[in-house]
Backbone as CSV, one residue per row, in Angstrom:
resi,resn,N_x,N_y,N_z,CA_x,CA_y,CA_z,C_x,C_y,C_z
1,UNK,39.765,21.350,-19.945,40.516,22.573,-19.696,40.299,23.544,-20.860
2,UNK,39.553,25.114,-20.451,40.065,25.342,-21.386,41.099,26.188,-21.668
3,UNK,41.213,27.158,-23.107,42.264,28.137,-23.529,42.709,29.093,-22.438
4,UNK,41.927,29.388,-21.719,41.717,30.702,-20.900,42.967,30.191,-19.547
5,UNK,42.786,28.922,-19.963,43.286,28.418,-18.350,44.507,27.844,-18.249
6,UNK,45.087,28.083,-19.981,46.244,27.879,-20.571,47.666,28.735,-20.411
7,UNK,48.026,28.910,-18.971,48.849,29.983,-18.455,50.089,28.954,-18.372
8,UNK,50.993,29.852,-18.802,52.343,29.293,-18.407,52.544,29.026,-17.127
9,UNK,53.543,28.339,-16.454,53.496,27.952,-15.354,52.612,26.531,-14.538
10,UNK,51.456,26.744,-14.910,50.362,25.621,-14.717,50.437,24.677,-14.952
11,UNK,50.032,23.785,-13.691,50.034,22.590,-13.572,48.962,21.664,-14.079
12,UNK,49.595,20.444,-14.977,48.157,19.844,-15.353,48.705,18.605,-15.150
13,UNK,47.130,17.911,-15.825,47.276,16.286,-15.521,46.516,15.681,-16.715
14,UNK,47.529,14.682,-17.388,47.270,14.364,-18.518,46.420,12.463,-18.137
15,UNK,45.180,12.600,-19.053,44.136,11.530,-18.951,44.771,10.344,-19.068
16,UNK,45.207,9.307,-18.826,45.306,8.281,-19.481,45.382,6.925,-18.512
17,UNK,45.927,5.822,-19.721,45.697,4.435,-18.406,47.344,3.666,-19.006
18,UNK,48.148,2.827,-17.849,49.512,1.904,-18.199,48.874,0.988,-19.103
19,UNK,49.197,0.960,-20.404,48.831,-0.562,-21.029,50.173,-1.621,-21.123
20,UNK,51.043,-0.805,-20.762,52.420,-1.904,-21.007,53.757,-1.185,-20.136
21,UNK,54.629,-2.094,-19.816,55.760,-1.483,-19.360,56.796,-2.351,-19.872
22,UNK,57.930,-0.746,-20.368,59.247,-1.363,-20.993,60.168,-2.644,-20.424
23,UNK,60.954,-3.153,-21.255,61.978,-4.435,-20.404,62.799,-3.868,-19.417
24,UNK,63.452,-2.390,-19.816,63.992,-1.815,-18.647,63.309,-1.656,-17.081
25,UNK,62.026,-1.458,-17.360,60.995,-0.905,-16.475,61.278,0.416,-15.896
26,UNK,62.011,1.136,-16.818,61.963,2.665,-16.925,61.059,3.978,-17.146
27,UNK,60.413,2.880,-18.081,59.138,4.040,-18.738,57.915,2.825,-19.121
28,UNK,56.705,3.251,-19.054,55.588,2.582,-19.322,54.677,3.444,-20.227
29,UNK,54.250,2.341,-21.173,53.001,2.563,-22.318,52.246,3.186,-21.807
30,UNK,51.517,4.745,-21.984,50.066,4.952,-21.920,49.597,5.371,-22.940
31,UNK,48.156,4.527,-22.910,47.426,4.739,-23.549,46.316,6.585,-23.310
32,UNK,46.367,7.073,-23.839,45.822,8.636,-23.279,44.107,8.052,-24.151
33,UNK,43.203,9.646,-23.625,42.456,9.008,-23.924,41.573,9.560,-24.795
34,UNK,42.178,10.211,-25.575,41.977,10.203,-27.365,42.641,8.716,-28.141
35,UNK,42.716,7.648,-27.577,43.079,6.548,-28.129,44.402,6.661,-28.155
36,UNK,45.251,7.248,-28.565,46.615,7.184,-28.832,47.750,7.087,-27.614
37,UNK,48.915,6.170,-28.419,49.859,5.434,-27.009,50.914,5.818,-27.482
38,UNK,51.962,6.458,-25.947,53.280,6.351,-26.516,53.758,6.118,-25.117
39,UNK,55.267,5.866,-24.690,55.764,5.903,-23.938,56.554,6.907,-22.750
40,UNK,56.473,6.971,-21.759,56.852,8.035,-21.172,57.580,7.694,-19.697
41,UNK,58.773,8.578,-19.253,59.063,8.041,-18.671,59.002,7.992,-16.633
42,UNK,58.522,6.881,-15.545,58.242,6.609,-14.913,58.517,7.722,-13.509
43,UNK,59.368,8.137,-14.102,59.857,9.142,-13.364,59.006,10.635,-13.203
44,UNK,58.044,10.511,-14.226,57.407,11.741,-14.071,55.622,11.417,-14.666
45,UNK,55.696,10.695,-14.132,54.514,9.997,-13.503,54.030,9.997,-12.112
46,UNK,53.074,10.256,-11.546,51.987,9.875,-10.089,50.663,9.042,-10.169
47,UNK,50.738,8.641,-8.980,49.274,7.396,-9.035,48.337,8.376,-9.310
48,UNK,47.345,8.093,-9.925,46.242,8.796,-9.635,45.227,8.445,-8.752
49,UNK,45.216,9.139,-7.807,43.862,8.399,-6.366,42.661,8.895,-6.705
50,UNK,42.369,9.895,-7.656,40.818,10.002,-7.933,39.888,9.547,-8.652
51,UNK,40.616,9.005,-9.533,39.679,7.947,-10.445,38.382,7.005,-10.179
52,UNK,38.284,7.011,-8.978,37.405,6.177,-8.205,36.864,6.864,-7.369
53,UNK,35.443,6.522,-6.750,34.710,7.576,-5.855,34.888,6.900,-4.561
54,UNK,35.784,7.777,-3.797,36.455,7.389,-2.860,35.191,6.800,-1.615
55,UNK,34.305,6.826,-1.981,33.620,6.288,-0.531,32.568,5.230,-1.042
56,UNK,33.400,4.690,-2.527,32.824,3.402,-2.547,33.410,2.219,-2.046
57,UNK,32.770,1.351,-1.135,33.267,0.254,-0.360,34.068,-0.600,-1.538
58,UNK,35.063,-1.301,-1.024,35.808,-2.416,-1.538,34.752,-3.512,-1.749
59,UNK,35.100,-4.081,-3.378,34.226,-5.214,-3.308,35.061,-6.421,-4.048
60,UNK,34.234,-7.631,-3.972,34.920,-8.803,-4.439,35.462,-8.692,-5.544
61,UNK,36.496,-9.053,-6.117,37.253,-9.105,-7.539,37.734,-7.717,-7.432
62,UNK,37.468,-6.653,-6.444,38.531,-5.705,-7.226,40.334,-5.577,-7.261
63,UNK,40.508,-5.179,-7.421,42.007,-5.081,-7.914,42.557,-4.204,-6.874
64,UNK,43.496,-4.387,-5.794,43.903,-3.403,-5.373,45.290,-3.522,-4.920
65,UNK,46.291,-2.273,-4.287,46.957,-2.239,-3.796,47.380,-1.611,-2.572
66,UNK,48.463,-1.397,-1.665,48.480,-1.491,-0.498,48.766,0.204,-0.496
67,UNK,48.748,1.043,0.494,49.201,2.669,0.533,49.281,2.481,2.315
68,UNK,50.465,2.239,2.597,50.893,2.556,4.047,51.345,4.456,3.818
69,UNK,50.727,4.556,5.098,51.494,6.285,5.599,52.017,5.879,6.564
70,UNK,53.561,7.385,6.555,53.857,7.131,8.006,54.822,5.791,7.855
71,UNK,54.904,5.373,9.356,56.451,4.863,9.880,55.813,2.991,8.946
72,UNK,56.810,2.835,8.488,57.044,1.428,7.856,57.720,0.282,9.026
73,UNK,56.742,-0.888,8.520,57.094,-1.662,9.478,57.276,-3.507,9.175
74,UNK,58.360,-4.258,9.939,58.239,-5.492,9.554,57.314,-6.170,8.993
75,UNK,57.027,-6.958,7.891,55.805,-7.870,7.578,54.572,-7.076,7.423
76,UNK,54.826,-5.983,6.505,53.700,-5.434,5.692,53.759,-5.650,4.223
77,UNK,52.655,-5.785,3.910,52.870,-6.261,2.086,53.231,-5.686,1.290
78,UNK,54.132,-6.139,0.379,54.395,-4.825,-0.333,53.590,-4.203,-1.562
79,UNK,53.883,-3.200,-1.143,53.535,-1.976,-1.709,53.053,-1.660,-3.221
80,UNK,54.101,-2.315,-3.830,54.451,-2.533,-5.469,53.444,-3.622,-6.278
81,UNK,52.549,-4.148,-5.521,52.382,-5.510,-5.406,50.825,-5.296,-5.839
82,UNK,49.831,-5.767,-7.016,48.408,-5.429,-6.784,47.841,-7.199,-6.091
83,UNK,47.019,-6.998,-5.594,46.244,-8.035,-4.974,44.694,-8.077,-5.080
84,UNK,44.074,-9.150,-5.320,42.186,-9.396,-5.760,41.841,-9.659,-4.131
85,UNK,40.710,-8.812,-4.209,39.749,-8.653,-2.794,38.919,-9.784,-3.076
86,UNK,38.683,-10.595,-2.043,38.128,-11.889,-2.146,36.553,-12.037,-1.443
87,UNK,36.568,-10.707,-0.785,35.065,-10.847,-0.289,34.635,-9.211,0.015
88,UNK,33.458,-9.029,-0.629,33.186,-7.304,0.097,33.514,-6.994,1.515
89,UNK,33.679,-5.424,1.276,34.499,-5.009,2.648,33.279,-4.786,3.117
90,UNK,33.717,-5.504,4.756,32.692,-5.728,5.922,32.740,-4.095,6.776
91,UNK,31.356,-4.399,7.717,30.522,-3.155,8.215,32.437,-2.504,8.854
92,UNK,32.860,-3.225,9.489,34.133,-2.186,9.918,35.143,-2.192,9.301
93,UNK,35.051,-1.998,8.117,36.130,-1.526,7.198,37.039,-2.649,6.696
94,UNK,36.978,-3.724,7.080,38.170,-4.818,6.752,37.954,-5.327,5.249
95,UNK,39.112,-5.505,4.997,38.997,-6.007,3.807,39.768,-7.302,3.418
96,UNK,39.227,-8.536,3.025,39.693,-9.794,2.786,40.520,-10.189,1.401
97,UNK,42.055,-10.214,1.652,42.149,-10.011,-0.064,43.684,-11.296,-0.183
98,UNK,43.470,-11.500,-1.483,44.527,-13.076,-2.128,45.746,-12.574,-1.610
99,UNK,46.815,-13.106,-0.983,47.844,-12.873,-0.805,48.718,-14.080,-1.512
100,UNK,50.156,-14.017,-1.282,51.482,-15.177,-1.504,50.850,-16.098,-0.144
101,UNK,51.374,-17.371,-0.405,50.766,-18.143,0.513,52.644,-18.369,1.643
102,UNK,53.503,-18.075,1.087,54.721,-18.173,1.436,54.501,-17.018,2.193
103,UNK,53.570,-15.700,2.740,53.471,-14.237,3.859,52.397,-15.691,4.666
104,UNK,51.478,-15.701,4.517,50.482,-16.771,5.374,49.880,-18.125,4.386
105,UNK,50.293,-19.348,4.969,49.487,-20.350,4.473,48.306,-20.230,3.757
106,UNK,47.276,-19.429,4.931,46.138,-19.875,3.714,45.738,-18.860,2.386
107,UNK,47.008,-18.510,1.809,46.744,-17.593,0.835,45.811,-16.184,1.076
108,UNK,45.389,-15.644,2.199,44.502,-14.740,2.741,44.803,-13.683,3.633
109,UNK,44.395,-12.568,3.304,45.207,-11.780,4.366,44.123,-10.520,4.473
110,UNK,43.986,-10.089,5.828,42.824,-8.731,6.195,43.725,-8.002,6.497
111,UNK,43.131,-6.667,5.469,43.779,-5.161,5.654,42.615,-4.265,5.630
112,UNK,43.039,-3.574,6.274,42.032,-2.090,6.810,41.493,-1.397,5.090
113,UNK,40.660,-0.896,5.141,40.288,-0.030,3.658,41.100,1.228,3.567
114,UNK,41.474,1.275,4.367,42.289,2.667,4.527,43.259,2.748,4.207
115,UNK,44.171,1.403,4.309,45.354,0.951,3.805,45.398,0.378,2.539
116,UNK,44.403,0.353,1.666,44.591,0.077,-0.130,44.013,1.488,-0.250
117,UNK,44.161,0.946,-2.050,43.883,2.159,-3.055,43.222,0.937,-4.229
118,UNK,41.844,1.735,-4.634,41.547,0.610,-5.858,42.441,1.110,-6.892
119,UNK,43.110,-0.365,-7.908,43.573,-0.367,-8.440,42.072,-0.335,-10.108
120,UNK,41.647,-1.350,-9.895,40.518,-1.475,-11.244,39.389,-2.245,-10.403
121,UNK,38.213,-1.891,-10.193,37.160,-2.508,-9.732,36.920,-3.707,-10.599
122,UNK,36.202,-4.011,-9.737,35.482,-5.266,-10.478,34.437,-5.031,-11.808
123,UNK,33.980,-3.739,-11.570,32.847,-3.417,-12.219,33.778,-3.212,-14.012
124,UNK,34.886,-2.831,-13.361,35.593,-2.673,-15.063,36.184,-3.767,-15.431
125,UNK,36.329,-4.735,-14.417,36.954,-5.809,-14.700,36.005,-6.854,-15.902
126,UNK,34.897,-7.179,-15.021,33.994,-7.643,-15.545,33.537,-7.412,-16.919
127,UNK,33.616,-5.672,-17.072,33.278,-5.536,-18.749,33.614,-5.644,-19.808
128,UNK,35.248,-5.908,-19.264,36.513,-6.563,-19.844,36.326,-7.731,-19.908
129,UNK,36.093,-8.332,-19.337,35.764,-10.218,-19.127,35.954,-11.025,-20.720
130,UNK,35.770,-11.724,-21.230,35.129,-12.354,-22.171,34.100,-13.411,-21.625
131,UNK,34.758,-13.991,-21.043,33.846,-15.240,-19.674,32.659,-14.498,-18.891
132,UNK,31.664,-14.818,-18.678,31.271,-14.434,-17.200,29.834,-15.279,-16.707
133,UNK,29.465,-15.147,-15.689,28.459,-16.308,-14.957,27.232,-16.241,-14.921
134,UNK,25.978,-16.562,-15.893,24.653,-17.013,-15.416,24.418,-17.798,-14.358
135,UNK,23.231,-16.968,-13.660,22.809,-18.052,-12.490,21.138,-18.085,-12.625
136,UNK,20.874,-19.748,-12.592,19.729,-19.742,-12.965,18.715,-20.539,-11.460
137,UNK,17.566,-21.549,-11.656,17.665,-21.686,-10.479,17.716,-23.043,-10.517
138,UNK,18.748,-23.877,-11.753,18.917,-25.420,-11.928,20.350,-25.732,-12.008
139,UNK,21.185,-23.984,-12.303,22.460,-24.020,-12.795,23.474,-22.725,-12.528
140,UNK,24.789,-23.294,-12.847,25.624,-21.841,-12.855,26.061,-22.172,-14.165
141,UNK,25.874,-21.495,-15.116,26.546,-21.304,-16.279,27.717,-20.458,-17.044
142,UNK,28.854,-21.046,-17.463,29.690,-20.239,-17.625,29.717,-19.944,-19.126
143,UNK,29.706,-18.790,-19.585,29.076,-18.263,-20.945,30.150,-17.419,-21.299
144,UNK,30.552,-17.452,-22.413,30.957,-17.116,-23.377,30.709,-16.309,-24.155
145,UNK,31.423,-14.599,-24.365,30.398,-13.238,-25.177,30.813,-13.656,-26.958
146,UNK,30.058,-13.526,-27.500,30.227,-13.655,-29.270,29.562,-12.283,-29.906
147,UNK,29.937,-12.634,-30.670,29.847,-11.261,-31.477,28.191,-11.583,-31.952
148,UNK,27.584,-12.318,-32.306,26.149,-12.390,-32.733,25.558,-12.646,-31.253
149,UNK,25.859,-14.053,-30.770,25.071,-14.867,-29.745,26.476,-15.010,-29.102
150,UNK,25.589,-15.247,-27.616,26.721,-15.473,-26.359,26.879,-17.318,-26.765
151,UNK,27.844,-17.648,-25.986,27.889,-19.172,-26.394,27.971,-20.244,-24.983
152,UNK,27.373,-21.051,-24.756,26.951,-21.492,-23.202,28.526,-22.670,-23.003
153,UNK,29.919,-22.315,-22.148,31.140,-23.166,-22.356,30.552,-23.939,-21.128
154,UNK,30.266,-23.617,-20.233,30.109,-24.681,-19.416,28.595,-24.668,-18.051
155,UNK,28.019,-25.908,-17.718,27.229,-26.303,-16.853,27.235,-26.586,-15.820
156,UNK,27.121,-26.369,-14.409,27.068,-26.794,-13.196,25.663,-26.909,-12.976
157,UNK,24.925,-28.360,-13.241,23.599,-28.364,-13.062,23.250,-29.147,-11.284
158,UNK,22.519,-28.477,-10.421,21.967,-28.294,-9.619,20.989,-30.061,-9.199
159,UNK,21.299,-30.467,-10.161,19.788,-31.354,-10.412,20.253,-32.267,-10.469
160,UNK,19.220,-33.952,-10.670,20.034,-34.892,-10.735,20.937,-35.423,-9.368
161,UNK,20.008,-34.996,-8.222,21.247,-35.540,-6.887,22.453,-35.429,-6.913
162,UNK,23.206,-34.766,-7.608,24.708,-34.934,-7.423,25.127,-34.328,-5.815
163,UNK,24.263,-33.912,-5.314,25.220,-33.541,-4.214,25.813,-32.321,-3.935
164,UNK,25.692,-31.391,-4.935,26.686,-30.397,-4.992,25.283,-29.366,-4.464
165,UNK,25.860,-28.465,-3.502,25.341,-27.526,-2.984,24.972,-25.816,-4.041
166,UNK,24.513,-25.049,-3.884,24.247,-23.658,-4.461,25.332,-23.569,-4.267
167,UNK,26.410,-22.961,-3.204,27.298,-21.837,-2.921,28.490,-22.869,-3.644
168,UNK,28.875,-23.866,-3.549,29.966,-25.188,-4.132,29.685,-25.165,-5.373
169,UNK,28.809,-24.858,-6.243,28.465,-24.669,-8.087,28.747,-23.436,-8.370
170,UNK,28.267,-22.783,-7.278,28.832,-20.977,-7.335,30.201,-21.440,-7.642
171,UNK,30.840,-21.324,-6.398,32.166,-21.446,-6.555,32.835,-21.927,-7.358
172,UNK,32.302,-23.488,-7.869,33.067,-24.116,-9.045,32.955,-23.009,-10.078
173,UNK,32.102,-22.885,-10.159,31.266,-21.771,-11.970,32.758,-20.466,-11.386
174,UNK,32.632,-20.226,-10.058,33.467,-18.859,-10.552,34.708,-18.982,-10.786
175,UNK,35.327,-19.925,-10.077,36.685,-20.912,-10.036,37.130,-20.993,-11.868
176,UNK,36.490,-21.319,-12.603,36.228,-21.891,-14.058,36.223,-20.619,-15.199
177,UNK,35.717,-19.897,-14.491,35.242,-18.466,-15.545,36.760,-17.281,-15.559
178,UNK,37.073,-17.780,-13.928,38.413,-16.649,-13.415,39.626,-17.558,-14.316
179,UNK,39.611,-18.553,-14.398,40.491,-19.547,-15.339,40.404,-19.380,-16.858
180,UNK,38.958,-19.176,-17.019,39.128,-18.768,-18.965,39.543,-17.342,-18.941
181,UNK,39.158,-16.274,-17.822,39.594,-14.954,-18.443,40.983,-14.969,-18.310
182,UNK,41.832,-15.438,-17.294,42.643,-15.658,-16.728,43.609,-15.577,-18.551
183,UNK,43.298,-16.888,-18.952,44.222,-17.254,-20.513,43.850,-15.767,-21.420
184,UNK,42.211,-15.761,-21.240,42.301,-14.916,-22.600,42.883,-13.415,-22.702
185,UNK,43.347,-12.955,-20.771,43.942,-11.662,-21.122,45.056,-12.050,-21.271
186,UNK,45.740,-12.905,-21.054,47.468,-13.245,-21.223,47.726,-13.195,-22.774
187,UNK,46.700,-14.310,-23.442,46.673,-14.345,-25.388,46.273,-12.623,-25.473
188,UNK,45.808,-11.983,-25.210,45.508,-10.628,-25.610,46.923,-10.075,-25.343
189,UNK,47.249,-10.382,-24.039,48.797,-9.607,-23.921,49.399,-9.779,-25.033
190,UNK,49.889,-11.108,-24.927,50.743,-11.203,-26.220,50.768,-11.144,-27.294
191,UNK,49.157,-10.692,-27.684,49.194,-10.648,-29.326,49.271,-9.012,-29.500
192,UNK,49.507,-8.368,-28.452,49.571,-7.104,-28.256,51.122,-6.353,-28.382
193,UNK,51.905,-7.436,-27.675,52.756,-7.678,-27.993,53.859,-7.696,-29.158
194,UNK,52.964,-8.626,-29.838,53.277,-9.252,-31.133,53.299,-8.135,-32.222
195,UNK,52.054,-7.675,-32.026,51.315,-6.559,-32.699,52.280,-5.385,-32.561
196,UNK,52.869,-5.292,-31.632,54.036,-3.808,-31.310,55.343,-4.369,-32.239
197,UNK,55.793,-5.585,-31.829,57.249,-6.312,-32.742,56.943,-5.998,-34.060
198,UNK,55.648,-6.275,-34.757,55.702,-6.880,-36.409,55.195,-5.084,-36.742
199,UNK,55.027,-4.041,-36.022,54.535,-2.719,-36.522,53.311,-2.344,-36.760
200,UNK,52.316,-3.552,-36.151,50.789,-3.017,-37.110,50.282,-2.249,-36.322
């Protein structure tokens, strides 16, 4: 924006992302994006729907949540709620994503693309990761980022007759990797946490 466009009255929209929300759940942390965080309160806040290029298909691991329009109805998910897309969205729009297994048994539930909003793709998810998966053509490897050299945590080797299929080592390897990032953003939470209590 610039000076010129600096008229009283005018409406703007300030950059930023939620890194935390208060115990009240009144107001939530943003981080803006000159680096700097303060709190503000919830009430004068809106989603932002453009952040994302709206006519990119839903894909596996992204992050999303639900946006019903219009008349509300029994046994729709709620709203408030983010949920992981479990398989790219197919040629007619459906989208396959983790639900409570207490709405349907098998933890799974298809909603229209029309009816989410990405919350964080996969693509940012991933760069966030610390974990993530080599595939070779003996193994799935689950690797570990280091600051010099990556570090190899675990093997699903292919070889050796065990029996285990490509897509079943896939799966184990991804099963395993979603489990280490799983801890290491929670220890990040809380040392983030920690880090807000002690002042640093």
């Amino acid at each position: 924006m610039e000076f010129k466009d600096c008229t009283v009255g005018t409406k703007v929209h300030l950059g930023g992302e939620i890194v935390d929300i208060s115990n009240d759940k009144k107001a939530v942390l943003i981080k803006w994006e000159n680096g700097k965080e303060f709190y503000i309160g919830i009430d004068l806040l809106e989603r932002d729907f453009n952040q994302y290029d709206p006519k990119r298909k839903f894909r596996k691991g992204d992050i999303v949540k639900p946006d019903y329009k219009g008349r509300k109805w029994e046994g729709m998910l709620p709203e408030e709620i983010e949920y992981e897309v479990l398989e790219d969205e197919d040629d007619e729009g459906l989208v396959l994503i983790k639900i409570d297994k207490s709405i349907d048994p098998t933890g799974e539930g298809i909603v229209s693309f029309s009816r989410l909003v990405l919350i964080k793709p996969v693509e940012e998810i991933e760069k966030n990761n610390l974990y993530y998966i080599e595939e070779t053509e003996i193994s799935f490897d689950v690797i570990r980022k280091g600051i010099e050299r990556d570090l190899l945590v675990y093997s699903i080797s292919l070889r050796n007759g065990n029996g285990v299929s490509r897509d079943e080592a896939k799966k184990k390897a991804e099963e395993l990797c979603d489990e280490k990032n799983r801890i290491w953003k929670e220890w990040l939470i809380q040392a983030r946490k920690n880090s807000r209590v002690s002042g640093n």
